[in-house]
N, CA and C atoms as a LAMMPS dump frame, in Angstrom:
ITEM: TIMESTEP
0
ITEM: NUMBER OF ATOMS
588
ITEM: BOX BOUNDS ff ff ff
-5.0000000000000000e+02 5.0000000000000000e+02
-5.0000000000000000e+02 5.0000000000000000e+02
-5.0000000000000000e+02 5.0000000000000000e+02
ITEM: ATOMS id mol type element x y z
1 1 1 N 0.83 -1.179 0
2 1 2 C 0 0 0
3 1 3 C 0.878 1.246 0
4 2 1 N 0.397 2.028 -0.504
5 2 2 C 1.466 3.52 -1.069
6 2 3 C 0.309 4.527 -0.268
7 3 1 N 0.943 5.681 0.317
8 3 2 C 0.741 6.71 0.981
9 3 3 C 0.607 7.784 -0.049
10 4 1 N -0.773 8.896 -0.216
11 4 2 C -0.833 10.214 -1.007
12 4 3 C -1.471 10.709 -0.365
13 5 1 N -1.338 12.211 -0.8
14 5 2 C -2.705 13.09 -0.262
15 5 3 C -2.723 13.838 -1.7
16 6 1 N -4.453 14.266 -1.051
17 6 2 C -5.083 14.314 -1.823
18 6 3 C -4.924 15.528 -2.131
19 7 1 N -5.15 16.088 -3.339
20 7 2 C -4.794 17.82 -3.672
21 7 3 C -6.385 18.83 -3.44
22 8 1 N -5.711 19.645 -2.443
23 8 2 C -6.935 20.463 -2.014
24 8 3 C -6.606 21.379 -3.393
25 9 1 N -8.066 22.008 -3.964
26 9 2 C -8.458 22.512 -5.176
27 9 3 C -8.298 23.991 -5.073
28 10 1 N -8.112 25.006 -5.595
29 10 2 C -8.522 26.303 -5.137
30 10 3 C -9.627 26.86 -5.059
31 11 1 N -10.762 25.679 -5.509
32 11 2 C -11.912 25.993 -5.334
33 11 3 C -12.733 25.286 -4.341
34 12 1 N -11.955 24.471 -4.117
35 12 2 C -13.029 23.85 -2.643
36 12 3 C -12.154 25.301 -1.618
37 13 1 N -11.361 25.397 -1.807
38 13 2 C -10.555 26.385 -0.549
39 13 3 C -11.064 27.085 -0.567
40 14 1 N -11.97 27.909 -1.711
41 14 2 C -12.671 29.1 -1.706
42 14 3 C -13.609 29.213 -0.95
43 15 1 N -14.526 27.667 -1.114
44 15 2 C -16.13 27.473 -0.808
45 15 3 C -16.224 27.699 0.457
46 16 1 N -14.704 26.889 1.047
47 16 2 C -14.33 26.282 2.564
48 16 3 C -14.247 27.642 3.02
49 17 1 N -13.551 28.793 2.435
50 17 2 C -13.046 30.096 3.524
51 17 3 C -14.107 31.002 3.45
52 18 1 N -15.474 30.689 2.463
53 18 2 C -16.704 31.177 2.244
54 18 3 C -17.562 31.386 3.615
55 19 1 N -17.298 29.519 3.387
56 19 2 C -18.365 29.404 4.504
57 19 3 C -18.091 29.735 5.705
58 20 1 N -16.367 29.408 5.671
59 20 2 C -16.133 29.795 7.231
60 20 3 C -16.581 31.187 7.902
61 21 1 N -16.48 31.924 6.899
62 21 2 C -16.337 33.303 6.97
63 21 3 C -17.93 33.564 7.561
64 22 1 N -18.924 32.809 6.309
65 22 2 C -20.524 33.265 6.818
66 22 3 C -20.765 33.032 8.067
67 23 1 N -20.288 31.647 8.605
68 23 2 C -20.462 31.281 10.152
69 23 3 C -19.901 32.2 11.493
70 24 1 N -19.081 32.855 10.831
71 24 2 C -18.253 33.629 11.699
72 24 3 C -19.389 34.872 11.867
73 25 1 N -19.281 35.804 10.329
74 25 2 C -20.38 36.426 10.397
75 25 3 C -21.405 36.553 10.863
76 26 1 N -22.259 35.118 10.917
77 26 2 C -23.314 35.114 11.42
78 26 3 C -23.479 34.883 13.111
79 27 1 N -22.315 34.618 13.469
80 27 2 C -22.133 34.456 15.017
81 27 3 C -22.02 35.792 15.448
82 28 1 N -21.377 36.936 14.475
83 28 2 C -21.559 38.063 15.188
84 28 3 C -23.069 39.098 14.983
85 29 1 N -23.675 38.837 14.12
86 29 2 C -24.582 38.756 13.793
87 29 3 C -26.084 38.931 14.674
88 30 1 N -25.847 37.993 15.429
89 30 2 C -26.979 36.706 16.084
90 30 3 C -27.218 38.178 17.147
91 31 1 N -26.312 39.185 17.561
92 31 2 C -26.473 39.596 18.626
93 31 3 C -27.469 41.123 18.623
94 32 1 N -27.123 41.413 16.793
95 32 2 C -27.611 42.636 16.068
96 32 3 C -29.188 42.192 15.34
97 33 1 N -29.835 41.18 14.99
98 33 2 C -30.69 40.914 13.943
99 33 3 C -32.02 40.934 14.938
100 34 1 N -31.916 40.855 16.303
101 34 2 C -33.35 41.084 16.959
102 34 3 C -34.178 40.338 16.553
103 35 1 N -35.361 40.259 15.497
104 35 2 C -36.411 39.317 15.647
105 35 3 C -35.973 38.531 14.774
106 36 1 N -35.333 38.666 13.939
107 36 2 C -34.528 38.251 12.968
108 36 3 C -33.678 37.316 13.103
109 37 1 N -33.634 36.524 14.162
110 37 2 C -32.886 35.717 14.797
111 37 3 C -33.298 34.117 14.608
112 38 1 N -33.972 34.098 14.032
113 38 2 C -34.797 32.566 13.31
114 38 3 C -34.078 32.377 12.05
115 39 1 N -34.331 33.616 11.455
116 39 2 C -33.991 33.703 10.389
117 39 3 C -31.988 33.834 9.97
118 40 1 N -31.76 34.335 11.191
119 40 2 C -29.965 34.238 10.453
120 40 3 C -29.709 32.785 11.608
121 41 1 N -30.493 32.176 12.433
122 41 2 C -30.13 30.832 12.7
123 41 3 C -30.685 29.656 11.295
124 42 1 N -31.438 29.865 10.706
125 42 2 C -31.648 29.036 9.481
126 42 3 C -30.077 29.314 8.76
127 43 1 N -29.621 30.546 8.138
128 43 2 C -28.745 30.732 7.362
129 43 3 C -27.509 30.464 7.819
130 44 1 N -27.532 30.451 9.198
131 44 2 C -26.166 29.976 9.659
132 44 3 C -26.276 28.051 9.139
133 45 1 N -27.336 27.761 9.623
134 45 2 C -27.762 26.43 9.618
135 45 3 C -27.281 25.516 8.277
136 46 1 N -27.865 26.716 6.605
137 46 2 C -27.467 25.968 5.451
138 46 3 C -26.177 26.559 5.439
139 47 1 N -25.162 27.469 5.59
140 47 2 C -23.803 26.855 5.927
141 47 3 C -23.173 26.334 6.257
142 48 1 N -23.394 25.442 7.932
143 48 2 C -23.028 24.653 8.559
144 48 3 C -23.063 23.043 7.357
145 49 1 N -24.51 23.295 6.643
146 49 2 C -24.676 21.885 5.841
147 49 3 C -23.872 21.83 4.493
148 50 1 N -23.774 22.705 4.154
149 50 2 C -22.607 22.833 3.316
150 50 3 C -21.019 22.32 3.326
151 51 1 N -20.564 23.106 4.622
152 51 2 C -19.314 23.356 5.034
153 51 3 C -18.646 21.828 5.889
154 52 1 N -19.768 20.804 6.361
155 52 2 C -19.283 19.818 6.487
156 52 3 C -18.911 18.887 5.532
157 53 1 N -20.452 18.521 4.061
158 53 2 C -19.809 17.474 3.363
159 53 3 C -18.569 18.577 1.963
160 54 1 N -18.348 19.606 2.324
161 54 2 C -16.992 20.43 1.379
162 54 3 C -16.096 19.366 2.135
163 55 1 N -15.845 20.254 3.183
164 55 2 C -14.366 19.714 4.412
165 55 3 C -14.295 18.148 4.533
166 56 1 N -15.424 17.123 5.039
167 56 2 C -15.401 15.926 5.081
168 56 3 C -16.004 14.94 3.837
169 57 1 N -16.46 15.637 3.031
170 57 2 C -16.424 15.098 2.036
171 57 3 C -14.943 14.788 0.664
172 58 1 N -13.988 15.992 1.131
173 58 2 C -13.237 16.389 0.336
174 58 3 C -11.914 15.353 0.495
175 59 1 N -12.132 14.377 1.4
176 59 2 C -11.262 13.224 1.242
177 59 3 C -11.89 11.98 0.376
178 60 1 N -10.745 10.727 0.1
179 60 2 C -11.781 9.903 -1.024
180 60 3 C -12.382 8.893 -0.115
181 61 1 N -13.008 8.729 -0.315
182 61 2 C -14.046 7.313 0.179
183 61 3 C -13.427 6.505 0.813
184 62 1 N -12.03 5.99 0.982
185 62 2 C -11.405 5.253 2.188
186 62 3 C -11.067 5.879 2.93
187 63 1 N -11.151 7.55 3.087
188 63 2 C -10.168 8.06 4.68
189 63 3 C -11.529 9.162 4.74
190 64 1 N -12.652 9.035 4.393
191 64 2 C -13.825 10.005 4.991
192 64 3 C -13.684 10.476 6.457
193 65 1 N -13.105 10.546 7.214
194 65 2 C -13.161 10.714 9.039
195 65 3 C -13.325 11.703 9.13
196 66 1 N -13.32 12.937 8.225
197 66 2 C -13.559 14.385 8.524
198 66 3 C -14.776 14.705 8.577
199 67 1 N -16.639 14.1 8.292
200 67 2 C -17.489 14.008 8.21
201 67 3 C -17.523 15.145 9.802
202 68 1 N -17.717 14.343 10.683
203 68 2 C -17.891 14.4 11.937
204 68 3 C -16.896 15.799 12.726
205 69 1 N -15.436 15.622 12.414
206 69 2 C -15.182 16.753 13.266
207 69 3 C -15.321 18.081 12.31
208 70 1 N -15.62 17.813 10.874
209 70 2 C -16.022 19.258 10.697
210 70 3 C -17.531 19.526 11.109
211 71 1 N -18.401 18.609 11.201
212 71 2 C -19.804 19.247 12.138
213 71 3 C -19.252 19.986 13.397
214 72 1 N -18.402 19.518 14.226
215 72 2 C -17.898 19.841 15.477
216 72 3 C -17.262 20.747 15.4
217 73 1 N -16.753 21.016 14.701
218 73 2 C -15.462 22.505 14.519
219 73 3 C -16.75 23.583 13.798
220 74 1 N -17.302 23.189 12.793
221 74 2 C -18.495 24.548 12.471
222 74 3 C -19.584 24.959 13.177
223 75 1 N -19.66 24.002 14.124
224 75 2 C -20.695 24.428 15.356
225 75 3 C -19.901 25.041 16.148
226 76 1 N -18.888 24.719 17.268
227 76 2 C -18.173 25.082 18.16
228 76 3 C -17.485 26.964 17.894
229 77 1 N -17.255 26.771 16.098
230 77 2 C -16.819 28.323 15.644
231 77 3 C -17.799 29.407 15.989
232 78 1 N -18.939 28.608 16.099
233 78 2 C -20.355 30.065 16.873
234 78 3 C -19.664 30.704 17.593
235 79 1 N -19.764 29.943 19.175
236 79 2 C -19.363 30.706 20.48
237 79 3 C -17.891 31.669 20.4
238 80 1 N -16.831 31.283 20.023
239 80 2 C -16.016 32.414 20.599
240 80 3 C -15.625 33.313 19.014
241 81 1 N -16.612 32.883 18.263
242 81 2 C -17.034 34.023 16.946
243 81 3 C -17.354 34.989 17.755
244 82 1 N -18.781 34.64 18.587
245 82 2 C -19.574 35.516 19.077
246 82 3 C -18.978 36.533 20.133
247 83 1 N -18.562 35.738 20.887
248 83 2 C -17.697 36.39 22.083
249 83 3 C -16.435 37.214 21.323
250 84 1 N -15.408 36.943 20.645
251 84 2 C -14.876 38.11 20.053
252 84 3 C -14.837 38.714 19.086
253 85 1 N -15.612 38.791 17.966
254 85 2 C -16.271 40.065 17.525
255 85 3 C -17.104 40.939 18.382
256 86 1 N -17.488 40.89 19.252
257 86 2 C -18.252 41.474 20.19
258 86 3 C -17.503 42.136 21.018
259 87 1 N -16.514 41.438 21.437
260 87 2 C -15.515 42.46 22.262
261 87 3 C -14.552 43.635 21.286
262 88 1 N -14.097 42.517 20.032
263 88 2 C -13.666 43.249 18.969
264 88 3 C -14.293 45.131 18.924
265 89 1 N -15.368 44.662 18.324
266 89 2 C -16.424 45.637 17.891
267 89 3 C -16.213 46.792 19.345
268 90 1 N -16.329 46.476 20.395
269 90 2 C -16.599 47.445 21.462
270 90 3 C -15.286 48.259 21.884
271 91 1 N -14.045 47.298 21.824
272 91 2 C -13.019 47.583 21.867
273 91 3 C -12.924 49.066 20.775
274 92 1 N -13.435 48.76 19.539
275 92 2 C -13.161 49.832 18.261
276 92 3 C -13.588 51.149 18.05
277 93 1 N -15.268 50.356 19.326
278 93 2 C -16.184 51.731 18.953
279 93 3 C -17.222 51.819 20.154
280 94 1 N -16.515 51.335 21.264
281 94 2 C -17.165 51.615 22.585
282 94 3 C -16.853 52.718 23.791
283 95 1 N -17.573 52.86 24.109
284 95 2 C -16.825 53.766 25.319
285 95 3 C -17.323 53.614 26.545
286 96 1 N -16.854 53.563 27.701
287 96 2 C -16.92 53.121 28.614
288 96 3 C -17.525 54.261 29.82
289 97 1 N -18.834 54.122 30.271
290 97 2 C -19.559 55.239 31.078
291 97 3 C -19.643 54.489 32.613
292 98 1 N -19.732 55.501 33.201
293 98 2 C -19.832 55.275 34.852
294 98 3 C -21.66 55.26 34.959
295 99 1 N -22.026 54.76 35.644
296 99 2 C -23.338 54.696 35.334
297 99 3 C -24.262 54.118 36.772
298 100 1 N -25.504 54.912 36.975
299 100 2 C -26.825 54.415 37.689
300 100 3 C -27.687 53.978 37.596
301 101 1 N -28.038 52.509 38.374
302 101 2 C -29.169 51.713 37.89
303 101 3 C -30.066 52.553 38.432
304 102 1 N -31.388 52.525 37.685
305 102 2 C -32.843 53.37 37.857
306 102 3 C -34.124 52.38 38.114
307 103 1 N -33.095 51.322 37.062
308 103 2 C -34.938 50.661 37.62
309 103 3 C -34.402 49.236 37.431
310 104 1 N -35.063 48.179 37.366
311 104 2 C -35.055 46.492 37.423
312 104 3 C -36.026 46.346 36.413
313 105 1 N -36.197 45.653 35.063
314 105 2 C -37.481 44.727 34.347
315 105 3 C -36.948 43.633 34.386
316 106 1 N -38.232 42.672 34.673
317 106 2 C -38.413 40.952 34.442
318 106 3 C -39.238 41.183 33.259
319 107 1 N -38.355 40.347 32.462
320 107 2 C -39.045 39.36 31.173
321 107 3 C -38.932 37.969 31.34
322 108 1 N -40.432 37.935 31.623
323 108 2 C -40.773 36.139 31.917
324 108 3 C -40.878 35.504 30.59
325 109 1 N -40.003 34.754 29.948
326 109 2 C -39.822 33.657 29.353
327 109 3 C -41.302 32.612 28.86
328 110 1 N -41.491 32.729 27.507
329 110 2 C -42.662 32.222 27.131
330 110 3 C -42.126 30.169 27.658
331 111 1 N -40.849 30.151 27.18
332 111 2 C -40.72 28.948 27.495
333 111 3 C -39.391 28.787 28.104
334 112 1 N -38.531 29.663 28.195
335 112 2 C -37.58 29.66 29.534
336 112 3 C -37.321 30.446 30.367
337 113 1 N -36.471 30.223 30.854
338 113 2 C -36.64 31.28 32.629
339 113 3 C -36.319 32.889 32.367
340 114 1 N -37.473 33.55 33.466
341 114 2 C -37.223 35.06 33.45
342 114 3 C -36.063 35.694 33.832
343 115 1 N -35.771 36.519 32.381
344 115 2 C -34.374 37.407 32.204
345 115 3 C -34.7 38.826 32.668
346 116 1 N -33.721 39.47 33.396
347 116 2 C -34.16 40.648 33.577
348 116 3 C -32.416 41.726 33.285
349 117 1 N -33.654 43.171 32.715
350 117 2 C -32.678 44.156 32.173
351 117 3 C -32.249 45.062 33.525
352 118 1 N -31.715 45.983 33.238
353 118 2 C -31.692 47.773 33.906
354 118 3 C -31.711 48.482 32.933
355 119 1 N -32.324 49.906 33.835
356 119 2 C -32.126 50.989 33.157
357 119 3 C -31.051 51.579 33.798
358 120 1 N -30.463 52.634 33.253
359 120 2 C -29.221 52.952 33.84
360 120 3 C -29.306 54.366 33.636
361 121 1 N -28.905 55.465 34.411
362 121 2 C -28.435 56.709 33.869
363 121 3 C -27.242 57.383 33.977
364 122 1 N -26.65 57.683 32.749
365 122 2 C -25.199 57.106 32.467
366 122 3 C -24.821 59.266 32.472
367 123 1 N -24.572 59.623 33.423
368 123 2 C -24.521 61.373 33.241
369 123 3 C -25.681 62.157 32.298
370 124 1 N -25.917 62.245 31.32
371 124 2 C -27.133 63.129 30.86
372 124 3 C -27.795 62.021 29.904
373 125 1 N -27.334 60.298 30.097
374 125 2 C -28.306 59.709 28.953
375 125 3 C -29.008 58.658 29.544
376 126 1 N -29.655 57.844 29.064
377 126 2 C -30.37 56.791 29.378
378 126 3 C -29.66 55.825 29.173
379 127 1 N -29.797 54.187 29.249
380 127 2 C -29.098 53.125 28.868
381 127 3 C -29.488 52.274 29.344
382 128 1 N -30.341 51.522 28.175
383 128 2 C -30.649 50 28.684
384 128 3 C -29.53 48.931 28.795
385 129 1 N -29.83 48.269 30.138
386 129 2 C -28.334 47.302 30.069
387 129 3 C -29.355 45.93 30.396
388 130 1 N -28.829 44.669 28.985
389 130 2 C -29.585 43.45 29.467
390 130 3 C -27.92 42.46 30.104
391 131 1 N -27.704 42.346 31.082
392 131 2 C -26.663 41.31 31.519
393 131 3 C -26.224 40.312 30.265
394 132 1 N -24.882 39.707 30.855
395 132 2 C -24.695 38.644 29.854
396 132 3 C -24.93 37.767 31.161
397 133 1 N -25.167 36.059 30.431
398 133 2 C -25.657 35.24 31.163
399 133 3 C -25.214 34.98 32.428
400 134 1 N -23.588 35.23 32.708
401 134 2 C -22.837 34.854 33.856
402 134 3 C -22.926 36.293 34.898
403 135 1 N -23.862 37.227 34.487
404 135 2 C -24.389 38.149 35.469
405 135 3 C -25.44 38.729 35.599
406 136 1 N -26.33 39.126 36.737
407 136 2 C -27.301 39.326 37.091
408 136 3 C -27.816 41.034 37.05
409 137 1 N -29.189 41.29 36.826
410 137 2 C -29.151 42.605 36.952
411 137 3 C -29.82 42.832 38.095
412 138 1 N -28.784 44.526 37.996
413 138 2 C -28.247 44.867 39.361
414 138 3 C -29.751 45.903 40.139
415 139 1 N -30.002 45.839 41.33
416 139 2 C -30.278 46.544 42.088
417 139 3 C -30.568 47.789 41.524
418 140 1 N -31.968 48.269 41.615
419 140 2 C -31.768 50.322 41.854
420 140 3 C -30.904 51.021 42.731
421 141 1 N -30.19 51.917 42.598
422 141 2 C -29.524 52.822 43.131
423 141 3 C -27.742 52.144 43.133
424 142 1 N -27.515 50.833 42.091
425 142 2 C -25.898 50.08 42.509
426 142 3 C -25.202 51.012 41.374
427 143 1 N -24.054 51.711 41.362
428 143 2 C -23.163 52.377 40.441
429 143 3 C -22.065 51.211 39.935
430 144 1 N -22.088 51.531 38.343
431 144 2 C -21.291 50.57 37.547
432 144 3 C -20.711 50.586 36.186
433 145 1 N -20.112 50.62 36.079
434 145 2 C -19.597 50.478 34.543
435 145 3 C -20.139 50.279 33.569
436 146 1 N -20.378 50.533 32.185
437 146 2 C -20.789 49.568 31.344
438 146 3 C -20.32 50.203 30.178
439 147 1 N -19.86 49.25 29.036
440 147 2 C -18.692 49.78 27.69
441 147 3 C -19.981 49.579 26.991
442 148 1 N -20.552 50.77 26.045
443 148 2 C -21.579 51.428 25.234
444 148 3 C -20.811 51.384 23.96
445 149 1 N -21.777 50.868 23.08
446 149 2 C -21.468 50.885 21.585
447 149 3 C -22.172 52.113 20.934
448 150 1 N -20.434 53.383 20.2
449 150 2 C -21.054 54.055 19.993
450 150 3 C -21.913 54.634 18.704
451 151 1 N -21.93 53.729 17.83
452 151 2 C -22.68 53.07 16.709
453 151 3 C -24.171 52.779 17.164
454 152 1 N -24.265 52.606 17.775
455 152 2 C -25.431 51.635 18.435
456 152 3 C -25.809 50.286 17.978
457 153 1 N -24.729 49.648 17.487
458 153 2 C -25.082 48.823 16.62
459 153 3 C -25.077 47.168 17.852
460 154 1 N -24.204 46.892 18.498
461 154 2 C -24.215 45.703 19.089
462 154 3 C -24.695 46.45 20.88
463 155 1 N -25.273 45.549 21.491
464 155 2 C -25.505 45.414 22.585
465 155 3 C -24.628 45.75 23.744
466 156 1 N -24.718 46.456 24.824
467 156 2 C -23.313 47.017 25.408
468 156 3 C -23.036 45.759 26.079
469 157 1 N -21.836 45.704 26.828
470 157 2 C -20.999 45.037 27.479
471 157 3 C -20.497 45.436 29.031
472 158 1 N -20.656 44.66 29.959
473 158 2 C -19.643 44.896 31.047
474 158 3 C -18.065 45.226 30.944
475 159 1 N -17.82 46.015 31.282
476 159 2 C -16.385 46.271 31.16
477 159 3 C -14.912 44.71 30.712
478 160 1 N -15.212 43.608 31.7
479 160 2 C -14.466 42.999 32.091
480 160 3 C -14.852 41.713 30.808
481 161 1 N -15.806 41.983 29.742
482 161 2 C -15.833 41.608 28.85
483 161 3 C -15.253 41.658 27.834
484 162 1 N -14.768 43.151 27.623
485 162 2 C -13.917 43.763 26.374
486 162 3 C -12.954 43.865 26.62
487 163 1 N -11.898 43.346 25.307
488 163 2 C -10.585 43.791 26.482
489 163 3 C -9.978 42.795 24.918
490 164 1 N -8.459 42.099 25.055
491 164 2 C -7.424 41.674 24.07
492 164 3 C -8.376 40.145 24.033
493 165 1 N -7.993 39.896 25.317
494 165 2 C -8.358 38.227 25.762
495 165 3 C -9.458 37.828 25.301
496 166 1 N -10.722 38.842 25.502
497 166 2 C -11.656 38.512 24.421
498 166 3 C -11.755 38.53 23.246
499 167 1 N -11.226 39.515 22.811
500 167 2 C -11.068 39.843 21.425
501 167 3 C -10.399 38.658 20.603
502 168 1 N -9.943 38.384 21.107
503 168 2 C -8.618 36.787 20.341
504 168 3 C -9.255 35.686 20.024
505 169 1 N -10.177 35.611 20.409
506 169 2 C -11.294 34.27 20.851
507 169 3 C -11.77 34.653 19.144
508 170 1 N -12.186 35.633 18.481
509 170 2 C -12.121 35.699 17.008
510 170 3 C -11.324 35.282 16.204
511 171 1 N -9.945 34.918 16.145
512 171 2 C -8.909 34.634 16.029
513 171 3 C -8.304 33.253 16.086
514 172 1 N -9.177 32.921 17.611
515 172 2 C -8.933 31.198 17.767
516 172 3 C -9.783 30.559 16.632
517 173 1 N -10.821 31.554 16.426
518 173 2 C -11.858 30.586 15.982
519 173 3 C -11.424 30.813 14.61
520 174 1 N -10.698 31.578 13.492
521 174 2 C -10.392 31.352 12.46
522 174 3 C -9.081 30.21 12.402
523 175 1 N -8.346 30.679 13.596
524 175 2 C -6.982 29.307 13.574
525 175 3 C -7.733 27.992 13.378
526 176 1 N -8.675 27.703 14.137
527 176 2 C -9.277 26.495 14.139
528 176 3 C -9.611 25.634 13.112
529 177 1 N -10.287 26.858 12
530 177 2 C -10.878 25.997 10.979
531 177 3 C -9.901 26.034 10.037
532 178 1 N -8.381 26.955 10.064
533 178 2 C -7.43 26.992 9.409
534 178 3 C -7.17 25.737 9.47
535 179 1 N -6.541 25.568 11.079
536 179 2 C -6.036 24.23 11.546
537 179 3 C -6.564 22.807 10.966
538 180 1 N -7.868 22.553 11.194
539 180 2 C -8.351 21.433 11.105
540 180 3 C -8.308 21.371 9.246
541 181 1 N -8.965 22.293 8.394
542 181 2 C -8.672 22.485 6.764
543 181 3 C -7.259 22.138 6.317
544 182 1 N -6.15 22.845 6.737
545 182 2 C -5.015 21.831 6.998
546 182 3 C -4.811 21.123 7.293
547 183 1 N -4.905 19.801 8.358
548 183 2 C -4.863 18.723 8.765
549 183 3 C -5.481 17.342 7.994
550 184 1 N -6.716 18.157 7.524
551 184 2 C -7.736 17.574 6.36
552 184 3 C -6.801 17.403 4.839
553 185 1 N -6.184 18.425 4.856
554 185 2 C -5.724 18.589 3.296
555 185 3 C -3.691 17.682 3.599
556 186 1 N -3.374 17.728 4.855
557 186 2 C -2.266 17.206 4.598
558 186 3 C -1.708 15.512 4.733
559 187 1 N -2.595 14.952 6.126
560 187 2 C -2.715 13.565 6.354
561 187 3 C -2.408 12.902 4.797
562 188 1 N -1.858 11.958 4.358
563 188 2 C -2.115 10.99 3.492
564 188 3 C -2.944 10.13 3.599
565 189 1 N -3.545 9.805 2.501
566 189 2 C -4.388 8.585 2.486
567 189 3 C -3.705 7.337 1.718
568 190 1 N -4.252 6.453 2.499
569 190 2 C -3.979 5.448 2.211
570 190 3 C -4.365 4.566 0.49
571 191 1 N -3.846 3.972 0.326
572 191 2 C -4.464 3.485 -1.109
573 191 3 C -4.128 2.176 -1.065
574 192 1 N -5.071 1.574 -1.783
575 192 2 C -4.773 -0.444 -1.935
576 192 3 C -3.793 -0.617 -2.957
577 193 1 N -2.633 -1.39 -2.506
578 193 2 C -1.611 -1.953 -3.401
579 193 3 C -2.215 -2.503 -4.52
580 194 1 N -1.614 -2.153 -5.766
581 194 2 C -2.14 -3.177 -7.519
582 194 3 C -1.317 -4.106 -6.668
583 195 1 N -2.209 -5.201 -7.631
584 195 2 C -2.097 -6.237 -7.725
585 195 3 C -1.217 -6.553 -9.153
586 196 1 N -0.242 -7.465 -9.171
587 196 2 C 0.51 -7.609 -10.145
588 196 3 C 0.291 -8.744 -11.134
């Protein structure tokens, strides 16, 4: 048996850095589209179906094993898509206000548990702040930080959110699918010895 690999195309590479790209996109996305959020989870969805049989399809029929961890690597690229473009973004065009909670809302959950916002008054403005999941909203009258997008385009952030460390997590997540697209394209495959 003789050892080859297989020649990645410049056009599967294209499709591959396409899609990666939409998934990425759409992870930062998810946080700006508001009701619209069905709708760029479908579109993330027919990329994801794409972008596995490209990547795991793109070996020949005896070394297929990439099926599976490219589902796993194009799902997993959501989360720290999301998390650093988001810090990215705030880092670029946020600014960071000292700020007073004014009031407490509960939004009870048609089918999961009640999330609740603040209002905040940030020196002469208003500012809705909805927590990220690993924090709670705060008390009337608690003074606090919060990094404001001044675009208005993404959702503000707690301070201790934005920053390099988050920001990189954008970064991991392109190494990743670099990584694994390489790994895919360099392994040899195996081939059955002719017979003589």
């Amino acid at each position: 048996m003789t050892r080859s690999r297989p020649e990645l195309q410049p056009k599967e590479l294209v499709h591959i850095g396409l899609l990666t790209s939409a998934i990425i996109a759409g992870a930062f996305l998810f946080m700006v589209v508001g009701k619209a959020f069905i709708l760029m989870a479908f579109a993330m969805l027919v990329c994801l179906i794409f972008y596995i049989p490209i990547v795991g399809g793109y070996r020949p029929k005896p070394s297929r094993w990439a099926g599976i961890p490219a589902m796993v690597i194009g799902i997993v690229t959501i989360f720290p898509s999301n998390i650093g473009s988001h810090s990215l973004w705030l880092t670029a065009f946020g600014e960071t206000l000292h700020c007073k909670v004014i009031s407490i809302q509960e939004h009870p959950g048609r089918r999961g548990p009640t999330t609740y916002s603040n209002e905040l008054r940030c020196g002469d403005r208003q500012v809705h702040y909805t927590p990220t999941s690993s924090h709670s909203a705060q008390d009337p009258g608690t003074e606090m930080d919060i990094v404001v997008d001044k675009t208005g385009f993404v959702p503000n952030l707690e301070p201790d959110k934005v920053g390099l460390g988050h920001s990189l997590m954008l970064l991991l997540a392109v190494l990743m699918n670099g990584a694994f697209v390489f790994l895919v394209a360099w392994l040899p495959v195996r081939e059955p010895a002719v017979e003589r």
